[in-house]
N, C-alpha and C positions, 0 to 999 in steps of 0.2 A: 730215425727209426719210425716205421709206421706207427699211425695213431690209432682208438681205437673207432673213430671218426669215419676216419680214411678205409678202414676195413668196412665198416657198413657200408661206406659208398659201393667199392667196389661188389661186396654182395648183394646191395642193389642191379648190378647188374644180371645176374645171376636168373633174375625172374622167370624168364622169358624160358631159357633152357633147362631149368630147372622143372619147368612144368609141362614142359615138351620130352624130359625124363620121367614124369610120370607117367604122361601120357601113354608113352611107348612103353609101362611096367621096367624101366632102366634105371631106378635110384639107384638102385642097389651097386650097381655099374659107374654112377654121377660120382656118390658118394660114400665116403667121405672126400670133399674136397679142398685142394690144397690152396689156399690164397696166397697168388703170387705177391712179396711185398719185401719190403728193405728191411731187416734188421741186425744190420751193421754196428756193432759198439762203440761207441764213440769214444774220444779219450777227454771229454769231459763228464768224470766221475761223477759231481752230484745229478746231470742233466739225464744220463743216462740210467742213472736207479732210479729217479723219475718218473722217465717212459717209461720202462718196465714194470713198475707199480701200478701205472695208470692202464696196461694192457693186462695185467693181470686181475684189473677190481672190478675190470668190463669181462673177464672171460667169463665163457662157461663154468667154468669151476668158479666161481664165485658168484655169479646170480642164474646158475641153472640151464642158462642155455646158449645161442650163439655160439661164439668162437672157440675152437680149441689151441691153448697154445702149446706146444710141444718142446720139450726146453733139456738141454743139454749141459752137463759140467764142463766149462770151458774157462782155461788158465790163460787171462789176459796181461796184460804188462802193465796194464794201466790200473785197473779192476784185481787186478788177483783174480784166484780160483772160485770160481761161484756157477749158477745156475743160470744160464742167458736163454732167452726164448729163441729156438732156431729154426722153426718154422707155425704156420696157422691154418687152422682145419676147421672147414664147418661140416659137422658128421651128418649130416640129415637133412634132409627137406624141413622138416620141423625145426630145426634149428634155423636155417634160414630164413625161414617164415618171420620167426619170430623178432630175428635181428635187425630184421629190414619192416618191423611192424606193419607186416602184409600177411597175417596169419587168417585174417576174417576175409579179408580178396581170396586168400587159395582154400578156405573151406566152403565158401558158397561156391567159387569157380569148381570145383571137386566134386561137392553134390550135385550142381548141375549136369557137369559131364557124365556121371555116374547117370544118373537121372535119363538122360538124352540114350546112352548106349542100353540100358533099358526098358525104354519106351518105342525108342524110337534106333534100330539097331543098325539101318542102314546108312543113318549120318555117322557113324562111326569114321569113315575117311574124310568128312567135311572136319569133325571134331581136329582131324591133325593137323589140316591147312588154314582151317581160321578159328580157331578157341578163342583167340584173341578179341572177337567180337559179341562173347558171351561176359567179358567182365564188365561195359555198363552198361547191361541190362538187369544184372545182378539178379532180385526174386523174382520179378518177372520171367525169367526160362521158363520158371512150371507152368505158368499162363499159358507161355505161348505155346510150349510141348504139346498142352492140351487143347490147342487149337489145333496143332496140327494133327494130333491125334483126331477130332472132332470133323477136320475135314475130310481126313482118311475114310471114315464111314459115312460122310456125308460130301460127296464130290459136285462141286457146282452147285451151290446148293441152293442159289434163287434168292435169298434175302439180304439185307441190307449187314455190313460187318457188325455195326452194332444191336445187330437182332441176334447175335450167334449167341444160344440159349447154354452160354455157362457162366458160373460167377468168376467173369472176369471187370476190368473195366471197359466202357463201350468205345473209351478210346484206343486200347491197345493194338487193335491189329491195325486201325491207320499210323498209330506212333512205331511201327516196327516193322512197314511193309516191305522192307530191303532182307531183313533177315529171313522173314516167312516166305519170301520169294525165293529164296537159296535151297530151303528145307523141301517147301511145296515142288518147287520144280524137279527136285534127284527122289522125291516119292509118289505123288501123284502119278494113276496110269494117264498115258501120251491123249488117251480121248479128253479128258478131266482140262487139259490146259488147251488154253488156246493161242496157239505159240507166234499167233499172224500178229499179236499185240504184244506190246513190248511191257516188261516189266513194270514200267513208269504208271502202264492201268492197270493196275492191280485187282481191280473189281473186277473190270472185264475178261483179264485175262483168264482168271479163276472162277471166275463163273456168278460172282456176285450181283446183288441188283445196284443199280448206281444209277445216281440222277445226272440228269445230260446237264454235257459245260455248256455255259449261257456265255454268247460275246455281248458287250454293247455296241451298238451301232446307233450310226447320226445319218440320213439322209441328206445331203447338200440342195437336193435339188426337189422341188413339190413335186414336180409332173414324173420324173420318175418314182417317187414314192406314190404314185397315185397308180402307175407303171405295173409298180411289185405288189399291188396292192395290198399295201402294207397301212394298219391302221392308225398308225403312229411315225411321223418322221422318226422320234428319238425311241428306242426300245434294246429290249435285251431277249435275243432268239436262242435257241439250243443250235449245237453246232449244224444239227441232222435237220433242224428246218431250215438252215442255210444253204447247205446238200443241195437238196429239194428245190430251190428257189432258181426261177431261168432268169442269170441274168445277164444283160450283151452290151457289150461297149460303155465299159464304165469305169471310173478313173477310181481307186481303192484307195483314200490314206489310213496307214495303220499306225496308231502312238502304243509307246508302248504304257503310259499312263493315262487314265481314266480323265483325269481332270481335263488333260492337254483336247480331250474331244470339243470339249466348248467354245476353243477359240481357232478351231478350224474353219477358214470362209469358206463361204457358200461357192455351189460352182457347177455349172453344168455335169448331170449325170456322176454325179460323186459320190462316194458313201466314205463312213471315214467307221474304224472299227480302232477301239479301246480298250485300256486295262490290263493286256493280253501279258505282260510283262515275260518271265518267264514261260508261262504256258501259249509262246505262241506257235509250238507247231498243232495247235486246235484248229490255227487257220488252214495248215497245207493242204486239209484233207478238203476243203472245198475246192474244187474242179473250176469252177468257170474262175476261181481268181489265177487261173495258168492263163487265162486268155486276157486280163484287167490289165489296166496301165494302173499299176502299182509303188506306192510312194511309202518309206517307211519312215517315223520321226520319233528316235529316241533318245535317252538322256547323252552326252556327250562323257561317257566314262566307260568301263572293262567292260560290263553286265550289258552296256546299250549295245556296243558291238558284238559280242556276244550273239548277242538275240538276232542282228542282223546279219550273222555269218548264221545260225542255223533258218533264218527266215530265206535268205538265197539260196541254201543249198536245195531245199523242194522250189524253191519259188525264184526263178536266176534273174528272172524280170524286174528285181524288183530296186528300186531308185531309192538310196537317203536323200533327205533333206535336212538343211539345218546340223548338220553329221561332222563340220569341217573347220579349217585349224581359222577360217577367217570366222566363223561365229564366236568360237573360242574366243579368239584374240578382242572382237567387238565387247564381250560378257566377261571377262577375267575378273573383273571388279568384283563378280558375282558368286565367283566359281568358290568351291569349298575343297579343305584336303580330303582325300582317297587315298588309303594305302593298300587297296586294294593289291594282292599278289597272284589272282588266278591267270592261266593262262588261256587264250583266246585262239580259234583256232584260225586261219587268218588269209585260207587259202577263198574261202567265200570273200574278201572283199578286194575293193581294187586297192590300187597303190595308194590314192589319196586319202582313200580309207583308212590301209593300213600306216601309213605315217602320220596321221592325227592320233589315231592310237597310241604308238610307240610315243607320240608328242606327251600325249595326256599322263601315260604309265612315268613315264621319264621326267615329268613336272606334279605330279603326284598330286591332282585336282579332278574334279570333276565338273560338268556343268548340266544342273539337271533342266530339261526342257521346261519346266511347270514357270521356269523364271523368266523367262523369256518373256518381252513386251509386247502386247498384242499387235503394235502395229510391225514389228519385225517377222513376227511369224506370221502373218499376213501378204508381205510383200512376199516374202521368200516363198511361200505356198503358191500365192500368183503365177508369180515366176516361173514353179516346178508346173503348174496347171497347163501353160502356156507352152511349154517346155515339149509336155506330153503329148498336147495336140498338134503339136508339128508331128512326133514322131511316128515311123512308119508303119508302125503295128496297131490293126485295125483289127475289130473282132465282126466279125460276120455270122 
């Protein structure tokens, strides 16, 4: 016989629909609902008054709320003529709430919702397809309602997100730019967005002031630093003064950690650009590196490649180094576990690329570049230098 254990689990599942019958004004329709479950009499006498004790000390009729159990005079062979529970009911949303001690998730979730349809009436249809992503945000909704309220009458409005003049925190609208982008984009009018920018900039897209991304960059070579005249081999540019910069016939390595810049050799007409880790399509958008002999070096695990299938798809030119199952196999000693499970998309690299990968996911290590011996990443850079100046693309 079911427990009373076993029924809350199963009304844990209940959550989800249960709140998507609110949603839609349908309790009434949900509920009362009937919990599918075993309560089959046993023919061991004492085991069986038992159970039945023990579901009747958890019902609703006996601590007020949860389960109902619905019970029947029923003339056993075993048991004789008595009263056996023959089915269970939980009559309410509120009952449910409370059985599955989720009553404070569905009354903050509930005031929110309410909150959102009048404030803000045109999320009404977002509210059905993703409410889901209002439970951990929890008190924060009102914040943000009121931001978007805030930018409803003030569109594009030119200053920094944490200048926006209400008491909220100055962090909120960066900790929550995925949701304000959903809300902002289905109410903001079409002039307000700037739709040529992808979600990811959220200042720009919306009109905010934002300070420009800085890359660092190392100069290999003096005479073309004296070239770009640049006042510093080693320094860190916005992307937009990199724009700007003519540069021709130059050999590009890009790590994708800051550190790995320092032990890049020197080398005719080279610039080596760091840090960029994830944020590396900051580079794409610089035009003369369509025309560089372009070299990319980063950690040997999911996240490296990664970066290198979105670093090819704008940039096809672009060559690893140090990327393969023979550095692997040199460094193992070195390597550390990854259980990384994302998936990579895989049509950006080649074959040898992608079976180091599948290598690496499949032996569930990584090997981060920063470990690497300087005189290894030295030869192998050589190598790839050497490499480049053989090959046939020349920028003019």
């Amino acid at each position: 016989m079911i427990t009373p254990n076993e029924i809350r689990e199963k009304a844990s599942r209940l959550f989800d629909a249960s709140v998507e019958a609110w949603i839609a004004h349908e309790t009434d329709s949900y509920f009362p609902y009937r919990v599918r479950c075993d309560l089959k009499v046993g023919r061991d006498l004492n085991k069986t008054k038992s159970e039945i004790r023990s579901l009747r000390s958890q019902s609703k009729s006996a601590i007020g709320y949860g389960y109902r159990l619905e019970e029947t005079e029923i003339a056993s062979r075993s048991l004789g003529r008595d009263r056996f529970p023959t089915a269970v009911y939980i009559d309410s949303i509120e009952d449910l709430m409370q059985l599955v001690k989720r009553q404070d998730d569905f009354e903050i979730l509930t005031s929110n919702i309410e909150l959102i349809r009048q404030r803000l009436p045109l999320l009404s249809s977002w509210i059905v397809d993703a409410w889901k992503k209002l439970l951990p945000r929890g008190q924060e909704v009102k914040d943000l309602v009121s931001v978007v309220d805030w930018m409803l009458k003030n569109p594009r409005p030119g200053i920094h997100t944490r200048e926006v003049p209400l008491a909220i925190s100055t962090k909120l609208i960066e900790s929550h730019e995925s949701i304000l982008s959903e809300w902002l984009d289905r109410l903001l009018p079409a002039h307000a967005i700037d739709c040529g920018i992808g979600v990811s900039d959220f200042e720009k897209r919306y009109g905010f002031r934002y300070s420009d991304s800085h890359i660092s960059i190392r100069v290999l070579d003096e005479q073309l630093a004296e070239e770009l005249r640049l006042p510093s081999s080693e320094l860190m540019l916005p992307v937009e003064a990199l724009q700007r910069m003519d540069v021709r016939n130059v050999c590009v390595v890009i790590t994708e950690n800051k550190a790995s810049l320092d032990i890049v050799p020197k080398n005719a007409r080279t610039i080596t650009m760091g840090g960029l880790g994830n944020g590396i399509q900051m580079v794409t958008s610089i035009e003369w590196l369509r025309e560089a002999r372009v070299l990319y070096w980063g950690d040997c695990d999911v996240a490296g490649f990664g970066i290198l299938s979105r670093l090819r798809e704008r940039l096809p030119n672009v060559v690893s180094v140090m990327m393969d199952s023979e550095t692997i196999d040199s460094y193992i000693a070195i390597a550390i576990p990854d259980k990384t499970n994302s998936i990579v998309a895989k049509e950006n690299l080649t074959t040898d690329e992608q079976a180091t990968l599948s290598s690496l996911i499949n032996s569930g290590v990584r090997l981060e570049q920063e470990k690497l011996p300087a005189y290894f990443v030295n030869t192998n850079l050589n190598h790839a230098y050497a490499a480049m100046s053989r090959s046939p693309k020349q920028v003019t």
